[in-house]
N, C-alpha and C positions, 0 to 999 in steps of 0.2 A: 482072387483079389476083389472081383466084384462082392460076392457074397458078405467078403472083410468086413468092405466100407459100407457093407448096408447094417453089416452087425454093427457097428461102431455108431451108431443111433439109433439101433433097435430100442423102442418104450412100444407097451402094449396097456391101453388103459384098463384097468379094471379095478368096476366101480369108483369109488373115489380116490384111487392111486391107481399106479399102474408096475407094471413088474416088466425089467429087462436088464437091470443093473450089474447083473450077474453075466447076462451074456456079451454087453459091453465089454468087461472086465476079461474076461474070456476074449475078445475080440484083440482087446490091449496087446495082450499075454501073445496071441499070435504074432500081433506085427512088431513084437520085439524079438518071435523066433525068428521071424525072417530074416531080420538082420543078422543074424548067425548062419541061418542055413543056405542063405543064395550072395553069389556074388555083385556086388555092385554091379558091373553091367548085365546081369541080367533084370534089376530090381529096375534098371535106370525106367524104362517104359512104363511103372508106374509109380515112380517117386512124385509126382506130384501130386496124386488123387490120395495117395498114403499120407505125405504130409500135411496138407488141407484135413483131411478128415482125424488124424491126430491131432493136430493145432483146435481144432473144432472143440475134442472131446475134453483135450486140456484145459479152454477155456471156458466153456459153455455148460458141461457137464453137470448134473443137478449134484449127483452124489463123488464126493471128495473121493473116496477112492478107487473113483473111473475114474478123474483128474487126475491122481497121483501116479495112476497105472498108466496112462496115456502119455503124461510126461516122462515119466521113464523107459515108455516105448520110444519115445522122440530122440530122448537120452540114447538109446540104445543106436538108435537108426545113424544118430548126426555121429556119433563116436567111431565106428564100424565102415558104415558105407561111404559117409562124406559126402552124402548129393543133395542133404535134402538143405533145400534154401534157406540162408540167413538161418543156419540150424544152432551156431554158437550165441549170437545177440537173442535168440528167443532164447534157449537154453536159461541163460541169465538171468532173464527176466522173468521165464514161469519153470523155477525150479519145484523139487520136493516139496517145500515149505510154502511158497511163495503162492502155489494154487491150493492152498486149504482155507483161503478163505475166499468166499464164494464170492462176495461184492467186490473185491479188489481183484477176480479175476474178470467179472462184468466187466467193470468201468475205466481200470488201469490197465491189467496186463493184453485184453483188448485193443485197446488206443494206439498201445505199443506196439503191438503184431500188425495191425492193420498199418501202419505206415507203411508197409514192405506190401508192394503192389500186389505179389503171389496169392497173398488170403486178404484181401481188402474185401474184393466180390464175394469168393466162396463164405464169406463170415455174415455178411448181410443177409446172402441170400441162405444158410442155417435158420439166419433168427426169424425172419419172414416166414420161412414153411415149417420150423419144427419149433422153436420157441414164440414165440408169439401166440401162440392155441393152446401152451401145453396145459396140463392141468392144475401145476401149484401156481395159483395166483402168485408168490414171492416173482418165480420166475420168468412169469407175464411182466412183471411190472420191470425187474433187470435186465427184460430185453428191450423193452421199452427205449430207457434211458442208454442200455448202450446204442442202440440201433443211433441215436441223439448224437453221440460222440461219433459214431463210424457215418453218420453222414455227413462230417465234418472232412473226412478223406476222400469220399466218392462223391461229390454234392449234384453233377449231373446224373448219375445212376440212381440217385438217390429219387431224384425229383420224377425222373423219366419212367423208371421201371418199377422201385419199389414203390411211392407213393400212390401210384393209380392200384395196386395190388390191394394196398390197405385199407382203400376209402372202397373198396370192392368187398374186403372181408369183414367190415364195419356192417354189412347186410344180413351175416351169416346167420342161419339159427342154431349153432353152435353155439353157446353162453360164451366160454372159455375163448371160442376165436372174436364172437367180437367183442368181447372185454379186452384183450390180448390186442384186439385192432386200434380201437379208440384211442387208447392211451399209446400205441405209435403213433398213429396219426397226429396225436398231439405234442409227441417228443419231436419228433420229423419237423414238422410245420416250425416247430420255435426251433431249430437248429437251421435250418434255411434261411429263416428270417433274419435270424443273428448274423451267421455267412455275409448273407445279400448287404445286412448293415454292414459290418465290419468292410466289406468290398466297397460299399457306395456305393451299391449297386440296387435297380426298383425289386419288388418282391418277384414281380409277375418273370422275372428272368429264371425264377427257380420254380416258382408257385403256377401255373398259368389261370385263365379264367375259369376253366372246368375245374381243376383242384378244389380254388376256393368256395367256389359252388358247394362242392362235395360236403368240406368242410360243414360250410354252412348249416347244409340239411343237415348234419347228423341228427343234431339231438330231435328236428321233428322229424324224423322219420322213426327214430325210437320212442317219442309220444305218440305216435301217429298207430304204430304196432302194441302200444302197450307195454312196450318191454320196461319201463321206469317200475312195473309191478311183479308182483308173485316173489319166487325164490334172488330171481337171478338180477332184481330191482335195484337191490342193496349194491352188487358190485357196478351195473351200469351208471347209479346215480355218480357212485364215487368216481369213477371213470371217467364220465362228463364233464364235472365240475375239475379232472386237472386239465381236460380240452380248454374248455372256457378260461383258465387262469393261464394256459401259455400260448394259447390265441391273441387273451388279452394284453399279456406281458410283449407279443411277438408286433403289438398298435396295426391286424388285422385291418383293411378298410371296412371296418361294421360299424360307425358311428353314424346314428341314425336309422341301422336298418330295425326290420320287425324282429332281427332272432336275437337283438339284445334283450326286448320283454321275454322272451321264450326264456333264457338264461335265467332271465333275473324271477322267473315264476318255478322256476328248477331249483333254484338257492334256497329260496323262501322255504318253497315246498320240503325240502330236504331238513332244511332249520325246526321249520314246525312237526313234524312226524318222526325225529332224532328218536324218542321212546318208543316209537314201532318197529327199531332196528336194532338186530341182534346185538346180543352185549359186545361180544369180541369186537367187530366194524365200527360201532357206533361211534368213538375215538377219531378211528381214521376217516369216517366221513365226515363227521363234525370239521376237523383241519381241513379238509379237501374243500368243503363247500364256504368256510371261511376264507382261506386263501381266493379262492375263486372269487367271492365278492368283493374282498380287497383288490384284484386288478381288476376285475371288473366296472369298479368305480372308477378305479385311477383314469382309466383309458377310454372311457366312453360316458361316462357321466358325471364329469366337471367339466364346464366348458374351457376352452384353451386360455380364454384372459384370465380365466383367475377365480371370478365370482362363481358358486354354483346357482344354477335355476330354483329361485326361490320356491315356485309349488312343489318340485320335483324334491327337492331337500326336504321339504318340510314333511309331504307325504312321506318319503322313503323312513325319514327318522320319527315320525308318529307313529308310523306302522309297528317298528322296531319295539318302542319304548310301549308299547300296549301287549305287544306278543312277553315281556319281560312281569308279564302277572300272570301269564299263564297257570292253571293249574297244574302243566306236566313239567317237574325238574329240570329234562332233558329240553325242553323247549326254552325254558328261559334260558341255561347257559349255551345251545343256540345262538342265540338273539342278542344275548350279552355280551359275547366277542365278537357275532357280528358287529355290532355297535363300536366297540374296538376296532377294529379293521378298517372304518371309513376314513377315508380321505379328509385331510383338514378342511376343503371344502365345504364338504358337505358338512361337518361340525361347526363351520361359524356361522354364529348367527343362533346355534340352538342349544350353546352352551347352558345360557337361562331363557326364563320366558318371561314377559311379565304378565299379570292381569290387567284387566280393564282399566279398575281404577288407580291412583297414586297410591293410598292408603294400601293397596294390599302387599303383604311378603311376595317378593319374589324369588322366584325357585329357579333352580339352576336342573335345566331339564334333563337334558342328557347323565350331567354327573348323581342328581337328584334321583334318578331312575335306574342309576346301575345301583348305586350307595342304597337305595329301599331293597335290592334283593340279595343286600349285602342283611340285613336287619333279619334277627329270628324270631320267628312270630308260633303262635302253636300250631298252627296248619300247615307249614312247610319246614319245621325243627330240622327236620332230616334230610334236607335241600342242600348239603354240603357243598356240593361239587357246582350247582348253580353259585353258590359266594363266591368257592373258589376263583370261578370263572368271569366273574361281576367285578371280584381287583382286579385279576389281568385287564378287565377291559378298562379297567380305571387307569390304568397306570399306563397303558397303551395310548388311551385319550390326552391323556398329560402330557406325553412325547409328541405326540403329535402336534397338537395348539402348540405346542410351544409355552414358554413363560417369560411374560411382562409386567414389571411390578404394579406400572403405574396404567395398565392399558386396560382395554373394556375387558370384563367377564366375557362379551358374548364371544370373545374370538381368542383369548387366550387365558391362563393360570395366573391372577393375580391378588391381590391385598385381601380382595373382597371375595374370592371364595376356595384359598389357600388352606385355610382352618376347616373349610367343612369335607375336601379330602383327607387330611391328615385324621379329622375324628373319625372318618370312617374306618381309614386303614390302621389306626387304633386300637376300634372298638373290636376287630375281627381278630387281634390279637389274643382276648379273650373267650372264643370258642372253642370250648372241650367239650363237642357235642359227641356221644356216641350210640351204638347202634350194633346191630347185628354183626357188622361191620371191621367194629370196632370203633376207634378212636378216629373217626373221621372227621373230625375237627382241626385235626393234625394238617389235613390238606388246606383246610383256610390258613391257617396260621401261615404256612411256608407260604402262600400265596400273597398274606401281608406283609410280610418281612420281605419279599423279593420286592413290593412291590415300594414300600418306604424307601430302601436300599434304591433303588432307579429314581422315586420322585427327589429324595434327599441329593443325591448326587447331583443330578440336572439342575435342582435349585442352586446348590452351591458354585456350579460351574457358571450357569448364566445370572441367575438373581442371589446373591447370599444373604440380601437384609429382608427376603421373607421367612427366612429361619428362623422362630425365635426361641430363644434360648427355655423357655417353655416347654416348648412341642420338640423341641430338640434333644431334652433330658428325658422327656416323654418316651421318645423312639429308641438311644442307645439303652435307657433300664428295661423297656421291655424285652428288647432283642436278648439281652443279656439274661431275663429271665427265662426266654426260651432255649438256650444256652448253658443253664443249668439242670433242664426237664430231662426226663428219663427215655425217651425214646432215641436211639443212635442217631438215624437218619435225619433228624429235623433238629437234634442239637447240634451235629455237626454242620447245618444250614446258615441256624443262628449264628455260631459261631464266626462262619465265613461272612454274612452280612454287616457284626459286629468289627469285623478287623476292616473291614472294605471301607465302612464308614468312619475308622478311625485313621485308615492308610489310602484314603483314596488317592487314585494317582495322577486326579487334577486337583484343581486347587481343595483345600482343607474346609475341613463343612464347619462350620463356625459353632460355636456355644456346646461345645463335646464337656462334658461336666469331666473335674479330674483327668484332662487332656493329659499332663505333662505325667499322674501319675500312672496311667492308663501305656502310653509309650515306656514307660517305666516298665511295668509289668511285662507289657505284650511286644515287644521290639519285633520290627519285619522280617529282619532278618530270622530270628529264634521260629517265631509262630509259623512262617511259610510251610516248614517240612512236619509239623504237628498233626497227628492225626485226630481229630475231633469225632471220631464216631467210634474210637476207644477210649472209653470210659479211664481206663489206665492213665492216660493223657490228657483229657480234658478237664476232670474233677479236680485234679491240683493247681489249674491255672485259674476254672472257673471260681473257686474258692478263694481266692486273694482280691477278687473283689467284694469280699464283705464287709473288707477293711473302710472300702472307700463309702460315709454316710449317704451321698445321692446313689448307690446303685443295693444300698445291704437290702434294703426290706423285698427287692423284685429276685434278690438274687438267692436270699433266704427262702421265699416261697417257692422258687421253682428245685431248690435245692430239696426242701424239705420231704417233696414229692418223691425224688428220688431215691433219698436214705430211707423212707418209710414205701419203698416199692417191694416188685419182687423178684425182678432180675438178679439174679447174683451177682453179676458183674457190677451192675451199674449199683444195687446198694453197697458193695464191697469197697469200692473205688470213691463214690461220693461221704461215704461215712468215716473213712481215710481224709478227707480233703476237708472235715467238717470239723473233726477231731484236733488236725491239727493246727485248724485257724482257731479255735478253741483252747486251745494249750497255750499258745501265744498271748493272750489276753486273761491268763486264770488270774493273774495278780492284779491286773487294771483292773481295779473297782468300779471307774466312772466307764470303761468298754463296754466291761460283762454289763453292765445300768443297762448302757444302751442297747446292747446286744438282747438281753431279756426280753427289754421293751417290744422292741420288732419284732422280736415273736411271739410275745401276746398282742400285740397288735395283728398279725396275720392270723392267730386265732380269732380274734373276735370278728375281724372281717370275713370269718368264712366259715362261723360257724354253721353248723347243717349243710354243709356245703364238703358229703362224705369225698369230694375225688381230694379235697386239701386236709379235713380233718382227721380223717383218720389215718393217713402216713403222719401225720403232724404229731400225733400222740403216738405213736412208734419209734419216732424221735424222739421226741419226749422222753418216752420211756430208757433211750440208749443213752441219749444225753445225760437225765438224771442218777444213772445206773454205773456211767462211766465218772461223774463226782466233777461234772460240768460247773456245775451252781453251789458248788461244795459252800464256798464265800455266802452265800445266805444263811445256809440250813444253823449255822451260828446263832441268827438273829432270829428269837421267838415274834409270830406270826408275820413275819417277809410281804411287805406287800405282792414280792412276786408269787408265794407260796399261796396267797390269798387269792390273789385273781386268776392264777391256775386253777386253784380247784372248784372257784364258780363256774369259769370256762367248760371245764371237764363234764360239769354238774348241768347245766345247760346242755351241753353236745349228748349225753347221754340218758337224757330226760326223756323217757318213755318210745325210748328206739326199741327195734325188734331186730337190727343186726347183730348179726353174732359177731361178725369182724370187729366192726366197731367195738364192741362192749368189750372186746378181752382185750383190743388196744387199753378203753379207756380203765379195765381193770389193773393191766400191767402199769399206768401211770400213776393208779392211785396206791397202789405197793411202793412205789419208788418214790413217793412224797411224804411217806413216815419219818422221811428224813429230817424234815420242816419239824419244830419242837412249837410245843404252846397248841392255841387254838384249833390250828392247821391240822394237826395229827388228829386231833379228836374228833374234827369232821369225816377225815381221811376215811378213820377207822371205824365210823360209821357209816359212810358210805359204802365198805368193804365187808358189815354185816348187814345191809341193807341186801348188798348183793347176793348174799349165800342162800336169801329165799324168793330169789328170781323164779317167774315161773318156767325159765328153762333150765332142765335139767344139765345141760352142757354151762349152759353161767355157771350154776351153782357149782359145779366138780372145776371146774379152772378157775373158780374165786378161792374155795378151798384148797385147791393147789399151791396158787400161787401168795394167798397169805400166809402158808407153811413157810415156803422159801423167805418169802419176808420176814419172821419171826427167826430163821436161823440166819439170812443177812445181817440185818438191823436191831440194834440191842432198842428195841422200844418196849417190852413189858418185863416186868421185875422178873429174878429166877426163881422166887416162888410159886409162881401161878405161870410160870413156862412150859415145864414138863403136859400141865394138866389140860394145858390149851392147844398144846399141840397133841395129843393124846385125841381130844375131841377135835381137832380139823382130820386128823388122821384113820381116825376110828367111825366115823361117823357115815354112815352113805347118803351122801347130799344129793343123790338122785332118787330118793324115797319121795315118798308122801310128803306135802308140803306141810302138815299138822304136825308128823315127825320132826321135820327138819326146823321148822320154824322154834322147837322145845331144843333142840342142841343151839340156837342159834341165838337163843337169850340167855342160857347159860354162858354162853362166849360174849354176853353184852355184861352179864355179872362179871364173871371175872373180870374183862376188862377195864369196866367202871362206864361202861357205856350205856345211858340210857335206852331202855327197852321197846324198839319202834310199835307205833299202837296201831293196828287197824282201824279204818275212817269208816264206820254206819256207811250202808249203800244207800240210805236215804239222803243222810248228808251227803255223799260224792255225787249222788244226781242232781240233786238243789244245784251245789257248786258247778256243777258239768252244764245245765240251764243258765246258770247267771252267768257264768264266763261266753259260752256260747251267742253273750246278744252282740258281742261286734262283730257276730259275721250275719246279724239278721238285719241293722242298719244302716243306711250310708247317709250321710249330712252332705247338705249344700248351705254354706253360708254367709250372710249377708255382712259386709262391711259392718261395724258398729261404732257410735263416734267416740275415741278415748274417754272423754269424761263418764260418759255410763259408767253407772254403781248398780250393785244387786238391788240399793233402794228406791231406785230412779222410775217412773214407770216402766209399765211394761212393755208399750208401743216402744219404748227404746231398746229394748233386751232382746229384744226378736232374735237368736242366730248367736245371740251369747256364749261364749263357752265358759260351764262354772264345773268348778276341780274341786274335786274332794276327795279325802285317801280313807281307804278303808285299812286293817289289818287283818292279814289272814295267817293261821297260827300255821307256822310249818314244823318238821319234825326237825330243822335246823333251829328255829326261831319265829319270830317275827318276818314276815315279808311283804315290802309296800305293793301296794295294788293301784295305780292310779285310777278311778274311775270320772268319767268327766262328761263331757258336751250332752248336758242336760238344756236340753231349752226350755226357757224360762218364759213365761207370759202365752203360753200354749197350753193346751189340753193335753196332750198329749208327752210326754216325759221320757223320752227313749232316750240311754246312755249307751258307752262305748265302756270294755274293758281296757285299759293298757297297762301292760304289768312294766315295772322300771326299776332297773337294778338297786338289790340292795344297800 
């Protein structure tokens, strides 16, 4: 039996795991023979070292199937011999199933064995010698927190025997023991503290004065040894900072002493040096050394009436707001929830700041300061995760102060700097930054949508007439456009912010645009069991709001993204949902007006802007192709048919993507359908293409105007056969001398003029004169309206005089503005600016 129970925690470390699993398991196996092979009274003398040490393995066990074999050895024992204690109430509670998950055998089925007097001791004293060292940090830390709960059943053994063991192993140079120690030490202490509160009872009844001593030194006696460096830094620091956050939470008697600086130079230190620590940890020290300053503040630095010590604030949060320009990513966001985490306290008063004089703006320092590392700049583009982390701290700030409508900026959210929150958490709505990465702009966005969602809600509960109906149609159309974007997880985000803020379950956020149509569509009941990150389900619902005018144009652009994606799923489903709000509106003439509109309107807002443009012309392309716009193609030159194909003709002006180009090739195929003007451009644009200088254009222009000519009856059947003969015959991956002679033959035929090659002398002229507005800049002086060109000259200084030139294109005519010549100077520099035909 001895041998059993030493097998039944046999681990043997090597190098970074350790190997014994097997023989536990084997261990199991035995003491469920025994319960076959011997009779209860002989087993009785040592039923209780048996069941202790299977209770043990049940609970404690790293790997699930010692657990599972343990508890079936128990099963075995309680079934058979009948002696082992309380064998049916644990049975219950750590069945088969019930011990495969590792945390709920720590912290629950734990708590529940240990009320039974028998394994209360023998369970501590496991975690003490064998778990508390071991070597998966997971397991340090869950015995941690249980040791936390089972001091709650023995609180004098707890205090007496284990606690002096701890603050003993807190020395070791063993990494693993004293990381394994610390973090008891600091489960212990705040489980005491809470007891002694809960009793009304002083601490020192649990705690005595050497304990808290102990305490005390730890962390200088680990700066004292250096251990905060090398390998094993990263797990101490993190170790420390949960010491100090449930010391702090536990109101410790440290206020005043010297190891609150020590603390507060531990935090900092941690904050600032985030990029020197491994990727995987860096996360969970960040949280650790956050949390940490959050009680740290709470409980020792605001004094008890209320005000904090005005040098002590003002230093801690300059500090703060200066480390937040850092050069390193990982130091501002750091600094930026530190900043978040302080206590109201310490946030009044430093909400804004003013300057010296009256005359200057004043700036709202704290919010001023997270909101600039919310802004992308060139030298930190790729600082995601610092924005990310600059809203939480924004929206954490907000909760905190509180909101007053009519009260000062410096102490809470009101009139006066209500709007410059909302533009921030706005603007970050617009961040589709990406990278190596990916699309890590994704992480700002959910970060501003949670964070609208908390500040909207809170306005509406405490202040609703800072809402205005402005900034309020602002925040549902963007959410909504996130809502309809192509990435699962962050539409299905959207979407839940979207319904929160339309069903919140306090009072109703005011100025909701199309409220009553919106509950219409989205009833609480219907939307609760919908899943939003299947595409299946979300694209049918998202798509009835295009109906609604205040939400179509945000809901069409993030739609558009995703019909013109390449998820399967998600173009399958949103092009379903697109089609059939589409179908609905083919007869409304004044819809489709409108409908049109907003899509060349999101065209022109974003042109050269490939993350919207070119799924936008893949759309395009489906829409046209599936007989969307059929109702124009009637009417010879469509204004819509017109500003499409400028549109197109811009977006594709001297790009070298290939993506791009065969989108915008497939659109200009599918706009032969346009009769008049329109086509003739079309179809010059489409042999203009055929002597691209890439071989790949040329063979999918040539492709894809075949398809076009057996589509769409646009050329007589005369000259049909002969034209598709030369698209088909012809190898448009030749020579471009070759190809450029089939490709005026297909302008004869067609009736299209012959495009002419521009002299290299003239396109360099032209390439220098357009080039002067990136060689000047103007600064210019007020001038007083009556000035004329024939006025003197001392009056003309800074004048701006407009003159058009014409420059021949192979379309026509196109104006060229040229202008801000100044007059009554020596010197004559102009600007180009080209303005739509």
């Amino acid at each position: 039996v001895p041998v059993i129970l030493k097998a039944l925690t046999y681990e043997e470390k090597r190098g970074a795991c350790s190997v014994g699993a097997n023989v536990r398991d084997a261990a199991c196996y035995v003491c469920w023979a025994f319960a076959r092979a011997y009779e209860p009274q002989e087993l009785k003398p040592f039923v209780a070292a048996i069941s202790s040490a299977l209770v043990l393995a049940t609970v404690f066990d790293r790997n699930v199937n010692c657990r599972r074999a343990a508890s079936a050895a128990f099963q075995e024992n309680v079934g058979r011999q009948g002696t082992f204690p309380h064998g049916i109430d644990i049975l219950t509670a750590a069945d088969y199933f019930a011990v495969g998950n590792r945390s709920n055998c720590f912290l629950d089925i734990s708590m529940f064995i240990a009320g039974f007097p028998e394994y209360t001791q023998p369970m501590i004293d496991h975690l003490v010698t064998m778990k508390i060292s071991h070597w998966d940090g997971v397991i340090r830390e869950l015995s941690a927190k249980a040791l936390q709960n089972l001091a709650q059943r023995a609180p004098e053994y707890a205090a007496q025997q284990v606690f002096p063991q701890l603050l003993a192993m807190t020395r070791s140079p063993d990494l693993h023991t004293r990381h394994g120690a610390v973090l008891a030490c600091a489960q212990v202490a705040r489980s005491l503290c809470r007891l002694a509160d809960q009793q009304g009872r002083p601490v020192a009844n649990f705690l005595d004065e050497e304990a808290v001593q102990g305490l005390k030194q730890i962390h200088q006696q680990l700066c004292d040894r250096q251990l905060y460096r090398g390998l094993g830094g990263e797990l101490m620091r993190q170790a420390v900072c949960i010491l100090i956050e449930n010391l702090s939470v536990s109101k410790m008697p440290f206020r005043g002493d010297a190891v609150i600086g020590g603390w507060q130079w531990l935090i900092h230190d941690t904050l600032r040096n985030l990029h020197l620590v491994s990727s995987r940890s860096r996360q969970q020290m960040k949280e650790a050394a956050v949390s940490a300053l959050a009680a740290l503040c709470s409980a020792y630095l605001t004094p008890e009436p209320g005000a904090a010590d005005p040098p002590a604030q003002g230093e801690l949060v300059e500090q703060y707001l200066a480390e937040l320009q850092s050069p390193e990513e990982m130091t501002r966001c750091g600094f930026a929830l530190a900043l978040g985490a302080l206590p109201a306290p310490l946030l009044w008063g430093q909400l804004r700041q003013a300057s010296g004089s009256a005359e200057d703006v004043i700036t709202f320092q704290v919010l001023a300061g997270l909101g600039a590392v919310t802004h992308i700049s060139p030298e930190d583009v790729g600082f995601a995760e610092s924005r990310r982390d600059a809203l939480k701290a924004i929206a954490r700030v907000c909760q905190t102060v509180g909101v007053r409508a009519e009260g000062s900026p410096d102490e809470a959210l009101c009139r006066e700097n209500i709007s410059q929150v909302y533009g921030v958490m706005l603007g970050c709505l617009s961040d589709y930054t990406t990278d190596s990465r990916g699309d890590v702009g994704a992480w700002v966005r959910e970060a501003a949508m949670t964070s609208l969602r908390d500040l909207t809600l809170l306005l509406a509960q405490e202040q609703p007439e800072l809402i205005e109906a402005r900034i309020c149609e602002q925040v549902m159309c963007c959410v909504a456009q996130q809502a309809s974007e192509k990435i699962d997880r962050f539409r299905a985000h959207a979407a839940r912010v979207f319904l929160a803020l339309l069903h919140s379950d306090g009072p109703a956020v005011p100025h909701v645009p199309h409220r009553q149509e919106l509950e219409r569509l989205f009833p609480r009941s219907a939307v609760a069991s919908v899943n939003w990150s299947a595409p299946s389900q979300a694209f049918p619902r998202v798509t009835q709001l295009l109906g609604l005018p205040a939400y179509r144009y945000h809901v069409l652009l993030g739609l558009v993204v995703s019909v013109g994606g390449l998820t399967e799923s998600t173009v399958r489903y949103s092009t379903q949902g697109l089609f059939e709000y589409m179908k609905g509106i083919q007869k409304d003439r004044p819809a489709l007006e409108d409908f049109s509109g907003t899509l060349l309107q999101i065209f022109q807002d974003n042109l050269l802007n490939d993350r919207v443009s070119v799924p936008l012309m893949k759309t395009l392309d489906q829409m046209l192709a599936n007989g969307c716009f059929d109702i124009f193609t009637t009417e010879e030159n469509h204004p819509f048919g017109v500003q499409l194909l400028a549109l197109c003709r811009e977006e594709l002006r001297k790009s070298k993507d290939v993506q791009k180009l065969r989108a915008g090739i497939a659109v200009f195929c599918a706009m032969v359908q346009f009769p008049g003007d329109v086509r003739r451009r079309v179809l010059l644009q489409l042999l203009l293409l055929l002597c691209h200088p890439f071989p790949v254009i040329r063979k999918a222009t040539a492709s894809q105007v075949y398809e076009m000519l057996l589509t769409y009856d646009v050329v007589g059947a005369d000259i049909l056969d002969e034209v598709m003969a030369v698209l088909s015959d012809t190898a448009w991956d030749a020579e471009l001398p070759v190809v450029r002679g089939q490709r005026n033959h297909l302008c004869d035929l067609l009736g299209v003029p012959r495009p002419q090659l521009v002299p290299k002398s003239l396109r360099k002229s032209c390439c220098r004169f357009l080039n002067f507005r990136f060689q000047f800049s103007r600064l210019w002086r007020p001038v007083p309206a009556e000035a004329t060109p024939e006025a003197e000259p001392s009056c003309l200084v800074g004048r701006r005089n407009r003159c058009v030139v014409s420059m021949e294109d192979l379309d026509g005519p196109r104006l060229v503005r040229v202008g801000d010549a100044e007059l009554g100077a020596r010197r004559r520099p102009f600007l180009m600016r080209p303005v739509h035909q």
